[in-house]
C-alpha positions as CSV (number, residue, x, y, z in Angstrom):
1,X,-0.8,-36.6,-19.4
2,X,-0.1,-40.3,-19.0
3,X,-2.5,-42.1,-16.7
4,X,-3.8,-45.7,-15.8
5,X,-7.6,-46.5,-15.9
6,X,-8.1,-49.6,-15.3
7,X,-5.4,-52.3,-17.1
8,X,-5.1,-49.8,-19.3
9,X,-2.6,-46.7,-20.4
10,X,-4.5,-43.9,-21.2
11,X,-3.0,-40.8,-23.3
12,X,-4.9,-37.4,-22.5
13,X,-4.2,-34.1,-24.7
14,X,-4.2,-30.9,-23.4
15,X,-7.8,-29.3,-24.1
16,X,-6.6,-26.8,-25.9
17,X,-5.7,-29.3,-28.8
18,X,-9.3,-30.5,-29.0
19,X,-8.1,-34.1,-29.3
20,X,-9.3,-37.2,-28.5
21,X,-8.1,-39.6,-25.7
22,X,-6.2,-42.8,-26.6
23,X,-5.3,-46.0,-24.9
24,X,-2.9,-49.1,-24.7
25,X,-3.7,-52.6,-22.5
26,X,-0.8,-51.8,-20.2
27,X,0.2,-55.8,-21.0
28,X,0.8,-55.0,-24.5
29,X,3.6,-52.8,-23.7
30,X,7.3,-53.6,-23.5
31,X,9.0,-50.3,-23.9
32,X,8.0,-47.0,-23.1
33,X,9.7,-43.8,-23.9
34,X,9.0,-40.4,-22.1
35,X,10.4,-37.8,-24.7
36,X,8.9,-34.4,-24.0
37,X,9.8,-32.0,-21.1
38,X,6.2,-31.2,-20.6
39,X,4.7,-35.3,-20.3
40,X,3.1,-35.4,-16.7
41,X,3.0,-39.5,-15.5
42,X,0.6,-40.4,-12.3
43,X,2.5,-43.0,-10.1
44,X,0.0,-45.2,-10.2
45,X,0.7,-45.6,-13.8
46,X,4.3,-46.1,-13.0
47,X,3.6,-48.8,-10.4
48,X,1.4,-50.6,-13.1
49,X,3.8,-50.6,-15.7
50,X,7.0,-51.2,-13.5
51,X,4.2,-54.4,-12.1
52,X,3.8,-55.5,-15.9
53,X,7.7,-55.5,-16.3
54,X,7.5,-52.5,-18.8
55,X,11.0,-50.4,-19.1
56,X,10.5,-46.6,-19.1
57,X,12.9,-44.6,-20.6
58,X,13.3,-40.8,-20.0
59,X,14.9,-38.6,-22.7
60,X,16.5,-35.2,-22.7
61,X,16.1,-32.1,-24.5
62,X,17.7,-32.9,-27.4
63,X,15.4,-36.0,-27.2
64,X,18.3,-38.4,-26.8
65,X,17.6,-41.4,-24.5
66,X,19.0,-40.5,-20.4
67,X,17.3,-42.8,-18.0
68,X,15.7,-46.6,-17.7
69,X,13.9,-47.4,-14.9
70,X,12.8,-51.0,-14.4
71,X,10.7,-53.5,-11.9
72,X,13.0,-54.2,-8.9
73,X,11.2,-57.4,-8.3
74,X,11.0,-59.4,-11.8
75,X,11.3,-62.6,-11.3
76,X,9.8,-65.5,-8.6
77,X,13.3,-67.2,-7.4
78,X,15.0,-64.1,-7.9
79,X,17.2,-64.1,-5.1
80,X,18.3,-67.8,-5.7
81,X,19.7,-66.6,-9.8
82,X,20.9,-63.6,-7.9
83,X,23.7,-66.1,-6.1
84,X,24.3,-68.1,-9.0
85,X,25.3,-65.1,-11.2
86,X,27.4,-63.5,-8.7
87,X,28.8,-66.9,-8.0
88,X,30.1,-67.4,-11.8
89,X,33.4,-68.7,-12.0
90,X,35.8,-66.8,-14.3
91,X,36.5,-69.2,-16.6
92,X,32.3,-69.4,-17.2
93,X,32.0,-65.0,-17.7
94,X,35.4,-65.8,-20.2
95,X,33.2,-69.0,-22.2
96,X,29.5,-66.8,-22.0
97,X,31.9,-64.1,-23.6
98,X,33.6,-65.8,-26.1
99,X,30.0,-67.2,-27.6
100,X,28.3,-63.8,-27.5
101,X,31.3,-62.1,-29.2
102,X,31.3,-65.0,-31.9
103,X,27.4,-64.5,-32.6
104,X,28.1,-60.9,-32.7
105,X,30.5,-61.3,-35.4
106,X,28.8,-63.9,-37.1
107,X,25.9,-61.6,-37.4
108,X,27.7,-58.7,-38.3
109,X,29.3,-61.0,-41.1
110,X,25.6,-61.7,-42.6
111,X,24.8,-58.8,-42.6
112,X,27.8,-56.9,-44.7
113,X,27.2,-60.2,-46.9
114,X,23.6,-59.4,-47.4
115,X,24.5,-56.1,-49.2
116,X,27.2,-57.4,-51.0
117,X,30.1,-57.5,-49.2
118,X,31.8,-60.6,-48.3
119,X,32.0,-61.1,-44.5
120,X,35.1,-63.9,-44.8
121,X,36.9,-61.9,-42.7
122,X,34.5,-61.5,-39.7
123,X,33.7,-65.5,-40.0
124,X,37.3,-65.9,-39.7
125,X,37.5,-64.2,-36.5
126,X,34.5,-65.9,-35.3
127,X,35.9,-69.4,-35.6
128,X,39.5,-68.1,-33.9
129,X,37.3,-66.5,-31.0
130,X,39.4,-67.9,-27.9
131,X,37.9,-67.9,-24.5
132,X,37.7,-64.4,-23.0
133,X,38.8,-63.2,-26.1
134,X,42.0,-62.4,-25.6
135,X,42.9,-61.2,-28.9
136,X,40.3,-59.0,-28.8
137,X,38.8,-60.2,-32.0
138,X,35.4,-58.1,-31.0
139,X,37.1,-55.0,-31.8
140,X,38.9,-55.7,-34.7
141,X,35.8,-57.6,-36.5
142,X,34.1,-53.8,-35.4
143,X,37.0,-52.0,-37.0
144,X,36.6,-54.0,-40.0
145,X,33.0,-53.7,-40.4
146,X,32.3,-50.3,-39.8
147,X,34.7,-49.4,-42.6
148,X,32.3,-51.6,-45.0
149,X,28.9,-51.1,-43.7
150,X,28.0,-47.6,-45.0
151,X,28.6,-46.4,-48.5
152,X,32.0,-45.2,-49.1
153,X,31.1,-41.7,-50.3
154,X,29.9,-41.2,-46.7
155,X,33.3,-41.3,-44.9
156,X,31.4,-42.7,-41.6
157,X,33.2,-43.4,-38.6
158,X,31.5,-44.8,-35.8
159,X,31.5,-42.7,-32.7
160,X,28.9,-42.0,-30.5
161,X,29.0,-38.3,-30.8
162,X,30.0,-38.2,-34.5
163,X,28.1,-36.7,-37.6
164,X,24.4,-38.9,-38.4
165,X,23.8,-41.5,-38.7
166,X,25.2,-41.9,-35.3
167,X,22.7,-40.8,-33.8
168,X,20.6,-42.8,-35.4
169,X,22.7,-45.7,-34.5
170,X,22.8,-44.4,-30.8
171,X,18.8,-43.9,-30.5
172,X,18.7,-47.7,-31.9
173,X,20.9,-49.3,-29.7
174,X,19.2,-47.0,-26.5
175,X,16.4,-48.3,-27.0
176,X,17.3,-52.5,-27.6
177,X,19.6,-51.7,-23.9
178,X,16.4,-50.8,-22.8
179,X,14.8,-54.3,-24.1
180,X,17.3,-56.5,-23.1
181,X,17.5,-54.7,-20.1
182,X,13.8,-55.4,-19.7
183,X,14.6,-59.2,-20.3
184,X,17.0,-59.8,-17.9
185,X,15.4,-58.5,-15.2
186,X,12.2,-60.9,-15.8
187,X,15.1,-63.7,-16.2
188,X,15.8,-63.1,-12.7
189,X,19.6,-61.8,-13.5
190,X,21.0,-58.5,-12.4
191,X,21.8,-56.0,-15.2
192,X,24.6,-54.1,-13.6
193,X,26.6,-57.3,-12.9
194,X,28.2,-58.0,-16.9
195,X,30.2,-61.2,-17.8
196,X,32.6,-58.7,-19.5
197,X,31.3,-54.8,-19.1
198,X,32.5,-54.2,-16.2
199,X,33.3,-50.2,-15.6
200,X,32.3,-49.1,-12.2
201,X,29.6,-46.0,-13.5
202,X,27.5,-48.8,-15.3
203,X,24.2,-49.9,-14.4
204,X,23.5,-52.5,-17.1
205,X,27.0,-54.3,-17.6
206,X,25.3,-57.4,-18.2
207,X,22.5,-55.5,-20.7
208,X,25.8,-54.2,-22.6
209,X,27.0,-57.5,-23.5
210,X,23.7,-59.4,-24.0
211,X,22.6,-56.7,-26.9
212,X,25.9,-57.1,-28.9
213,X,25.1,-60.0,-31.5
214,X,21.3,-58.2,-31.6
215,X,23.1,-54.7,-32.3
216,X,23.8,-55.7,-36.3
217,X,19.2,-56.2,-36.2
218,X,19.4,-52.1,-35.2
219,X,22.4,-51.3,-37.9
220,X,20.6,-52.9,-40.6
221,X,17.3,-50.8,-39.8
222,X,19.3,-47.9,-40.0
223,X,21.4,-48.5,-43.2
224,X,17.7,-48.9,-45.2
225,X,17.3,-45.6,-43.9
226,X,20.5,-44.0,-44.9
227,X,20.8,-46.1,-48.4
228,X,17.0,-46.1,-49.3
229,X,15.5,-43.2,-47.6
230,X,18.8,-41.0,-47.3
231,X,17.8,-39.9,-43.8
232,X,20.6,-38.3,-42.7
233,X,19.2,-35.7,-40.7
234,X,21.1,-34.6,-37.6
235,X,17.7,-33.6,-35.5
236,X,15.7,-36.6,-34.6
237,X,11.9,-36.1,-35.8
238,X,9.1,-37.9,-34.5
239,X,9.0,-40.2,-37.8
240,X,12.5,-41.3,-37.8
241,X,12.0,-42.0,-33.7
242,X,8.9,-43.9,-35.4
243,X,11.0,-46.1,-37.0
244,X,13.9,-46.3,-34.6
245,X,11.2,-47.7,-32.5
246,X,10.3,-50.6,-34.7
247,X,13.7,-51.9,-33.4
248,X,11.7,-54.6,-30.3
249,X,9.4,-55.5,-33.7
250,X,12.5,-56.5,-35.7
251,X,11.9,-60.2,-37.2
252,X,15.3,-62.4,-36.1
253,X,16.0,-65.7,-36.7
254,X,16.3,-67.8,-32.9
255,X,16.9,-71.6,-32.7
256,X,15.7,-71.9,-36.2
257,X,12.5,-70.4,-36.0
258,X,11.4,-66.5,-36.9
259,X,10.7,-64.6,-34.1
260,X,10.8,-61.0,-33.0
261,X,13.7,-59.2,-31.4
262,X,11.4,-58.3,-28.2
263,X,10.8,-62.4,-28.0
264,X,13.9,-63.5,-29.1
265,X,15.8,-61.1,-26.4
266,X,13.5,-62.8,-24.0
267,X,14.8,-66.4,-24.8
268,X,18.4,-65.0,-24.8
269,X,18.2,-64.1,-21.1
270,X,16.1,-66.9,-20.1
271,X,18.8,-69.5,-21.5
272,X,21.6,-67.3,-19.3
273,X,20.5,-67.7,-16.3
274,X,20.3,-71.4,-16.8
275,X,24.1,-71.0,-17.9
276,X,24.7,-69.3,-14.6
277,X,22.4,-72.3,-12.9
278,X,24.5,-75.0,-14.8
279,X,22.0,-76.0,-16.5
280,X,22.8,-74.7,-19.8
281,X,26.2,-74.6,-21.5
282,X,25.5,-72.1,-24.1
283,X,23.2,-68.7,-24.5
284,X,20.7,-68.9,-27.5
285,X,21.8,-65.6,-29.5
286,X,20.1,-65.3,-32.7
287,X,21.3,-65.7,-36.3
288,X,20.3,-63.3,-39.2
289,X,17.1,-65.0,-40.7
């Protein structure tokens, strides 16, 4: 069971297992996941964490990641960011996506380069990035660097229900949507409304485009356990979730300075909404460090 006492989260065994209690100062938290059919949570341990800005994630059976839920109310002036976003002029989603698909190839390009493979190609494609990206330069920079990422002997193709380490990949990436998700609700800015996701069955448009230049921080993470550790089990186990979870702890490199993903996510969606306010003209996306 799963309970608040106090400001604190508190973890109860059942009897049976003769174990001891543990807790978690409920402000320490970012992410929670929820990833066995029999965990019990008390709402007023829901309201507390929703209150702290905390994003709970549900899984299924097969312990993949189903459900987010996240404070309603996350930020002061709220409604006033609310207007601005909805407000955005084409031509600003079309300039907010051209920079977030050149950091996302940028970073993509360091990081093939940091195992040995020259990322020319996806620096190329960054600098030709056109507004909106009409050539759609994001897809074939992904094309490109999927083929290289993982060793050859492998065969991997990405697709979210193809063999591991997909699923590794797709835990990974759950749980940064959940952390940027987080982020942009305490920016004041509505996830479901993206500045280029925009497919009507999708809650967190705006979460799916602000995680792509931080998604090459979870591939990196999971080729050291493919290449290093040759995890390439096809069940998820509590110590590969263990380290699929380091993912908000990941150290990036933000407006020079070292910083982790959870805090750099956090500056990401604070400089939007001051692109959407006109007072910015350019998200701060992070480099690889």
């Amino acid at each position: 069971m799963l309970r608040r006492r106090e400001h604190q989260l508190v973890l109860q065994y059942p009897k049976e297992l003769g174990l001891p209690e543990k807790t978690v100062p409920i402000e320490d938290i970012g992410v929670l996941i929820l990833d066995h059919q029999q965990v019990v949570v008390t709402h007023m341990l829901l309201a507390a964490l929703l209150e702290n800005n905390v994003a709970v994630i549900t899984c299924n059976e097969q312990h993949m990641p189903t459900g987010l839920l996240l404070n309603l109310d996350g930020h002061t002036v709220q409604t006033e960011l609310f207007r601005h976003q909805i407000g955005a002029s084409e031509p600003l989603r079309k300039n907010l996506w051209m920079q977030t698909v050149q950091a996302k190839l940028r970073n993509q390009a360091g990081l093939l380069e940091q195992i040995g493979i020259p990322g020319d190609v996806l620096r190329e494609y960054a600098k030709n990035t056109r507004s909106g990206d009409p050539d759609n330069l994001e897809a074939r920079g992904a094309a490109h660097y999927w083929r290289h990422l993982f060793p050859e002997h492998l065969h991997f193709v990405r697709h979210r229900n193809g063999e591991p380490p997909n699923n590794l990949l797709n835990y990974g990436y759950a749980i940064l949507r959940a952390t940027v998700a987080r982020s942009l609700v305490g920016s004041g800015l509505l996830p479901t409304l993206g500045i280029h996701h925009r497919n009507k069955y999708n809650a967190y448009c705006l979460a799916d485009d602000v995680m792509e230049p931080y998604r090459p921080f979870v591939d990196e993470l999971v080729l050291k356990m493919v290449v290093q550790d040759r995890i390439m089990d096809k069940d998820l186990t509590t110590e590969i979730k263990g380290r699929l979870l380091q993912v908000p702890a990941v150290d990036v490199l933000i407006d020079g300075k070292r910083s982790p993903l959870l805090v750099a996510v956090q500056r990401t969606t604070a400089s939007l909404a001051q692109c959407f306010q006109g007072e910015l003209r350019k998200p701060l996306y992070p480099d690889r460090p």
